[in-house]
C-alpha positions in Angstrom: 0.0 0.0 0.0 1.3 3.3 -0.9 2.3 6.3 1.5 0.1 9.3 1.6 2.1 12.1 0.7 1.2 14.7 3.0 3.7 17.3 1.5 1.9 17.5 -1.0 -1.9 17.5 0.5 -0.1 20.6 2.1 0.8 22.5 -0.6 -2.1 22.0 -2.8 -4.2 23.1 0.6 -1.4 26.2 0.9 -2.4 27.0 -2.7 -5.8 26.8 -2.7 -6.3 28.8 0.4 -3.4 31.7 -1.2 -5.7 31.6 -4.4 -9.0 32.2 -2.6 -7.4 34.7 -0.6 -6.3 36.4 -3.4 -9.5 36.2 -5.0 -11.5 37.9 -1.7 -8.8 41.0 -2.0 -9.9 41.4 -5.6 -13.6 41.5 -4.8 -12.9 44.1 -1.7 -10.9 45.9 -3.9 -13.6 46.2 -6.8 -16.2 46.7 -4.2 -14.3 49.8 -3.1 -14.0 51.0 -6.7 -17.7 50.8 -7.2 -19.0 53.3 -5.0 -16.5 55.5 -6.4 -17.9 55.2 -9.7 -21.1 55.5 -8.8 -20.8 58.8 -7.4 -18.6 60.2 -10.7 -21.9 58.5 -13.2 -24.7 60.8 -12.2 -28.2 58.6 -12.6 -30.2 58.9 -15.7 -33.6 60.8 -14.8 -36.2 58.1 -14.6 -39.2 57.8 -17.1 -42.2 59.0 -16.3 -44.7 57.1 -17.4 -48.7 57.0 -16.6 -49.4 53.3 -14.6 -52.8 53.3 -16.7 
């Protein structure tokens, strides 16, 4: 029966959690962007149309 290899069970955990990491910076970081960007765009005026 063959050896787990646990350096390797390591690094692919090391990795994954480094990527997801990475990927949660990049969403707080786009997420801070937004609001600016929302304040620069003003809002298009909103039809006004009859509910009838």
């Amino acid at each position: 029966m063959a050896k787990p290899n646990y350096a390797f069970a390591k690094r692919q955990r090391d990795l994954a959690k480094k990527q997801k990491k990475e990927e949660k910076l990049k969403q707080k970081a786009e997420a801070q962007q937004r609001p600016a960007q929302a304040e620069e765009l003003p809002q298009p005026p909103a039809d006004k149309t009859p509910n009838e």
